[in-house]
C-alpha positions in Angstrom: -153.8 -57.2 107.9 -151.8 -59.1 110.2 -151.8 -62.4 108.2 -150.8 -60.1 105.0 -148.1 -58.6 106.8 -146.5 -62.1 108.2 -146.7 -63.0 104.7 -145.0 -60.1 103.2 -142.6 -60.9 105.8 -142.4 -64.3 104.8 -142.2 -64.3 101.3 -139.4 -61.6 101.3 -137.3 -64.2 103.9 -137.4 -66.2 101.0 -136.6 -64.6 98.5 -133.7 -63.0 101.0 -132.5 -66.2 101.8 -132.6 -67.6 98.0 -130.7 -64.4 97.2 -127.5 -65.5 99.4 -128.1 -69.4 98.4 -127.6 -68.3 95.0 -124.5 -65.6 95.9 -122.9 -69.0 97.7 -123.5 -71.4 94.6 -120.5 -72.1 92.0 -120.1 -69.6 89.5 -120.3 -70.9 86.0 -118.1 -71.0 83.7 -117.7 -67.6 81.5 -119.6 -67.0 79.1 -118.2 -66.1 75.2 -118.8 -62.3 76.0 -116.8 -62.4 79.0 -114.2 -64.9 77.7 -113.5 -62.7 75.0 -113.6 -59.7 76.9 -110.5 -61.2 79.9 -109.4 -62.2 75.7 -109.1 -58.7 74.9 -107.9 -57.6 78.3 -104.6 -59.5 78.0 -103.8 -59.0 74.4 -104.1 -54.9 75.7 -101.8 -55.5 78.7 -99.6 -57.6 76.4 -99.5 -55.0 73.5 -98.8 -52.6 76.4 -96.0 -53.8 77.7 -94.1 -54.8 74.3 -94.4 -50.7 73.5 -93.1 -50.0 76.5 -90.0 -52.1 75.7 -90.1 -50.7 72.2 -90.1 -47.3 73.7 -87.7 -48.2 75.8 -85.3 -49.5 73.0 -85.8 -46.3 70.7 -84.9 -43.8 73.3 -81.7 -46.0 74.2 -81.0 -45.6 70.3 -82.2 -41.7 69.7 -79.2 -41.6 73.3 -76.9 -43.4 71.6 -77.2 -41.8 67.6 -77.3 -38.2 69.7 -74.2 -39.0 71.2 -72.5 -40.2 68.3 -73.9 -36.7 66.1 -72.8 -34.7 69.1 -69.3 -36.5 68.8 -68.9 -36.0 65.1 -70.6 -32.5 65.4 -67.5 -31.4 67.5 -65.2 -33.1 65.1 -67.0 -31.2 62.7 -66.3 -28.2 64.0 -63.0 -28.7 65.3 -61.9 -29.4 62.0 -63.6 -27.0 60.2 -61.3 -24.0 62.7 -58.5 -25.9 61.5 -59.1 -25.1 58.2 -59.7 -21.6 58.7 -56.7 -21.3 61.2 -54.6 -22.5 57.9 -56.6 -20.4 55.8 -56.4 -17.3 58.2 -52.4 -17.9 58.2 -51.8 -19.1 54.3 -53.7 -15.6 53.3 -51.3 -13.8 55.4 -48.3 -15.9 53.7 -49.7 -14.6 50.2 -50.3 -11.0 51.6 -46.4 -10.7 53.3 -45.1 -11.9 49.8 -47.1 -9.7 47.5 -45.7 -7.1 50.1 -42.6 -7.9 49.2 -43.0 -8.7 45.5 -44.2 -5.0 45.0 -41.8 -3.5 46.9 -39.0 -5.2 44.6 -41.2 -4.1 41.9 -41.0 -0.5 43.5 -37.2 -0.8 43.8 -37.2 -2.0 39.9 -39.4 1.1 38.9 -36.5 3.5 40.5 -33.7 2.2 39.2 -34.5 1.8 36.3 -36.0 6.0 36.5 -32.1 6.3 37.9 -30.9 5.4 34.9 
């Protein structure tokens, strides 16, 4: 028993010992599965980071084009009162002098029953 014991012993020193001999050794190279996997990897980071910049780029646009519509929206609307404060005072033009056109034609109507 003892003998079978020292052995076990013995035999799994070794293998222990072959274990961190091997852990110590040289790595190889990659192999094609790996390579193409770190491959992958960096086309993903690189892919990453030009969306990111694209990203980046459009919401410095959308900025931009929505302060440009918000400027042209308030132009919009600034000339659009304009109008309807020329509107607003060119109707009450017309309404003060067809006011006055039927009063004349009032006036007419009298004289002429006067006569």
């Amino acid at each position: 028993m003892k003998k079978i014991s020292r052995l076990l012993i013995g035999i799994a020193m070794v293998g222990a010992a072959a274990t961190l001999l091997a852990a110590c050794q040289k790595k190889e190279e990659p192999g094609p599965a790996e390579a193409l996997g770190k491959k992958i990897d960096g086309a993903v980071q690189e892919a990453g980071k030009q969306i990111e910049e694209a990203t980046g780029k459009a919401k410095e646009q959308s900025s931009d084009t929505g302060s440009k519509l918000g400027e042209a929206m308030d132009k919009a609307k600034a000339d659009a009162q304009s109008a309807y404060d020329k509107t607003k005072e060119g109707a009450k033009e017309l309404t003060q002098k067809a006011g006055e056109k039927m009063e004349e034609a009032g006036q007419k109507i009298q004289d002429a029953s006067k006569k």
